[in-house]
Biotite code that builds the C-alpha atoms (Angstrom):
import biotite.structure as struc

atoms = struc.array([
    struc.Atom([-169.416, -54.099, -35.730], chain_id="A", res_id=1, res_name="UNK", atom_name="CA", element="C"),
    struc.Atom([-169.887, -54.324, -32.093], chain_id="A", res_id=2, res_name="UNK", atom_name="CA", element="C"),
    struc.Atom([-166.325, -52.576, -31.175], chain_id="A", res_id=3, res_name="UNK", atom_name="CA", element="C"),
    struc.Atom([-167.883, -49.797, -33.576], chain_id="A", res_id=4, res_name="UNK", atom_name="CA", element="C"),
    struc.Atom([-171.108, -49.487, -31.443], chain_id="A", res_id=5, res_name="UNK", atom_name="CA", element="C"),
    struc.Atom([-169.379, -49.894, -28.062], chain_id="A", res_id=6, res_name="UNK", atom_name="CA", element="C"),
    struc.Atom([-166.916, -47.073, -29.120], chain_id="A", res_id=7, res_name="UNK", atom_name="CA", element="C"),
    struc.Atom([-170.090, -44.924, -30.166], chain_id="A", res_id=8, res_name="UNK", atom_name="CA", element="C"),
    struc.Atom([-171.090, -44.922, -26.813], chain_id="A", res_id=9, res_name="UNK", atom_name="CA", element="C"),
    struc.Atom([-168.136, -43.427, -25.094], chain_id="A", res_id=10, res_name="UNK", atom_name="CA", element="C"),
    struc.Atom([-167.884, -40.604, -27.688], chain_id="A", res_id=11, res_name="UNK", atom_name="CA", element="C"),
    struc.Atom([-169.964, -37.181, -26.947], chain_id="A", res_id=12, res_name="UNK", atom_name="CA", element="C"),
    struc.Atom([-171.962, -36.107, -30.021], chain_id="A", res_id=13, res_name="UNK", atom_name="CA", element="C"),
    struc.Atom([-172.419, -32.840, -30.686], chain_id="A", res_id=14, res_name="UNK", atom_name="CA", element="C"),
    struc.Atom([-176.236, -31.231, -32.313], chain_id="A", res_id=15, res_name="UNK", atom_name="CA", element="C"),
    struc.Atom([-174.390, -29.314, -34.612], chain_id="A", res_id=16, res_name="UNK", atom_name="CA", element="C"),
    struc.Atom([-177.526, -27.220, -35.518], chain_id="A", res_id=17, res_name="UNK", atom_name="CA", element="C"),
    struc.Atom([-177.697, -26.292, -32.023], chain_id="A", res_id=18, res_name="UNK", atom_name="CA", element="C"),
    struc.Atom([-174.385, -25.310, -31.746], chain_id="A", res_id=19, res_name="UNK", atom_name="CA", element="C"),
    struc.Atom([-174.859, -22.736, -34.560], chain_id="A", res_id=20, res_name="UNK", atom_name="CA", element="C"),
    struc.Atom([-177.357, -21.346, -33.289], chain_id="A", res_id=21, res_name="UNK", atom_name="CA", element="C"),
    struc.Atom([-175.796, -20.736, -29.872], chain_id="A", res_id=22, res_name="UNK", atom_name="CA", element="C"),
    struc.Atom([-172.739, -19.123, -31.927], chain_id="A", res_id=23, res_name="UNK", atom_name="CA", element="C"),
    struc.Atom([-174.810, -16.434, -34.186], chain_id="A", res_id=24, res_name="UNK", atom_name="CA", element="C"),
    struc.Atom([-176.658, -15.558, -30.940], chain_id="A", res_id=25, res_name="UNK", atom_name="CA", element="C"),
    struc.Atom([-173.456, -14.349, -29.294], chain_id="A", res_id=26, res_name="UNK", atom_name="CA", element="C"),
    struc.Atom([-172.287, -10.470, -29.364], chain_id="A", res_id=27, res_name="UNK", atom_name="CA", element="C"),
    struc.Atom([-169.147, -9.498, -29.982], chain_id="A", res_id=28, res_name="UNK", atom_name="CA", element="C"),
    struc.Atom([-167.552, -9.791, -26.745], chain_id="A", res_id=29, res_name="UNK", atom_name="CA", element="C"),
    struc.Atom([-169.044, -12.921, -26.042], chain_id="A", res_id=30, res_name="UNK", atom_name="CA", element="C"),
    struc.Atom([-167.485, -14.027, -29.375], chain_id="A", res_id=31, res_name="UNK", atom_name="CA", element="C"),
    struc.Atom([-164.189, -12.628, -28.379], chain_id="A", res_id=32, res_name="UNK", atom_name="CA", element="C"),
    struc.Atom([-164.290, -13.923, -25.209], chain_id="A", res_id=33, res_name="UNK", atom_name="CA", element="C"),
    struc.Atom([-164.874, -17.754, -26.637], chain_id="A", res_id=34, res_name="UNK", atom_name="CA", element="C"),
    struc.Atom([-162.012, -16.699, -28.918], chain_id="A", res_id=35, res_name="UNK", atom_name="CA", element="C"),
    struc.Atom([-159.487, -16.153, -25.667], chain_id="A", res_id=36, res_name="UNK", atom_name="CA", element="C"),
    struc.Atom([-160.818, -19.021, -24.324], chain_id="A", res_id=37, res_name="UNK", atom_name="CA", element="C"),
    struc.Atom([-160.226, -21.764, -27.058], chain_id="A", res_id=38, res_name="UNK", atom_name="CA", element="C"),
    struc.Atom([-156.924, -19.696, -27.778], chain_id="A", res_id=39, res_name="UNK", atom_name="CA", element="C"),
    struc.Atom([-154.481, -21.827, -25.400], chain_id="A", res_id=40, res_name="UNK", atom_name="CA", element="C"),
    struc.Atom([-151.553, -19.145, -25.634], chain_id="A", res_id=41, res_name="UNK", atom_name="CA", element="C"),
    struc.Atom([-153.943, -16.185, -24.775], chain_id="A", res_id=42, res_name="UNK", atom_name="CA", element="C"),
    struc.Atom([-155.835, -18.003, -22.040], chain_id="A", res_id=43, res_name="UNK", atom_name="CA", element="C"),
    struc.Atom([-152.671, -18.852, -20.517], chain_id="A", res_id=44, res_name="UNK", atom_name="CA", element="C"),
    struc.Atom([-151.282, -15.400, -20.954], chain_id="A", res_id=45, res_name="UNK", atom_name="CA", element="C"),
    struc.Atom([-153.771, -13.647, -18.845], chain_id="A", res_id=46, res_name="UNK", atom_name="CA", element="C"),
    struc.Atom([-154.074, -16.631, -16.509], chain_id="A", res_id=47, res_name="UNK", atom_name="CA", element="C"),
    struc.Atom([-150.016, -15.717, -15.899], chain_id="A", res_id=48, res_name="UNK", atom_name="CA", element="C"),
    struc.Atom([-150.892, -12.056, -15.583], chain_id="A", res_id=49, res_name="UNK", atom_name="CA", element="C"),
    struc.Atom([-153.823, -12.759, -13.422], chain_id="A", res_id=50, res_name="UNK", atom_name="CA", element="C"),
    struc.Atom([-151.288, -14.723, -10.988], chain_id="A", res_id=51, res_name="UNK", atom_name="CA", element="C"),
    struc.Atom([-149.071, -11.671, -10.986], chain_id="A", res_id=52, res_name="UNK", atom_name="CA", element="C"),
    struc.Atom([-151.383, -9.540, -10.024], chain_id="A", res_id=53, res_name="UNK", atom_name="CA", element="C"),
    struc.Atom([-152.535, -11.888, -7.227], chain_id="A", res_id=54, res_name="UNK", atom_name="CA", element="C"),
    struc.Atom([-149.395, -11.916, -6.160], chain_id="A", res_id=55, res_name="UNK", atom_name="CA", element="C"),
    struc.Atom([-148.358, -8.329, -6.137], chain_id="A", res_id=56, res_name="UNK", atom_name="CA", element="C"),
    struc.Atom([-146.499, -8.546, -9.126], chain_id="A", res_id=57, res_name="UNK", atom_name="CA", element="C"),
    struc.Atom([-147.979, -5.487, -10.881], chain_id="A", res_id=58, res_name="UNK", atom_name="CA", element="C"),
    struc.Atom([-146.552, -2.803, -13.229], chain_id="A", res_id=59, res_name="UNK", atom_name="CA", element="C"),
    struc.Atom([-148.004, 0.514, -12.480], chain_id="A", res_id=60, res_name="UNK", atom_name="CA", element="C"),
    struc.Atom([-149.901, 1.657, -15.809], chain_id="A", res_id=61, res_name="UNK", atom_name="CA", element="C"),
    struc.Atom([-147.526, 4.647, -15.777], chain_id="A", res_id=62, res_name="UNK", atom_name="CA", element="C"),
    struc.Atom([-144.650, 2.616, -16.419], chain_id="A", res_id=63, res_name="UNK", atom_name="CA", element="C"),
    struc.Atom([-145.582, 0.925, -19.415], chain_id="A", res_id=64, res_name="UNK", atom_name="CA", element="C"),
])
């Protein structure tokens, strides 16, 4: 019982109810922002295009 409770302590609850509401509050980019975000291949997609473009590394739009 105590290894439960001391392992209860380290772990971050969550107010689920809260957390719903934040999410129907959001608009649509918002939403498809957070969707990017916890998507780990499209966040590190345009974190690799973002360090191209940093670098110089750019395609003119014209040559697509």
């Amino acid at each position: 019982m105590a290894f439960a409770l001391k392992r209860m302590e380290s772990v971050e609850l969550i107010n689920l109810e809260r957390l719903a509401y934040i999410l129907k509050s959001l608009t649509s980019p918002e939403i498809e922002t957070l969707e990017i975000l916890v998507d780990e291949d499209a966040y590190q997609t345009i974190s690799h295009s973002l360090k191209e473009a940093d670098a110089g590394e750019r395609i003119p739009i014209d040559e697509w």
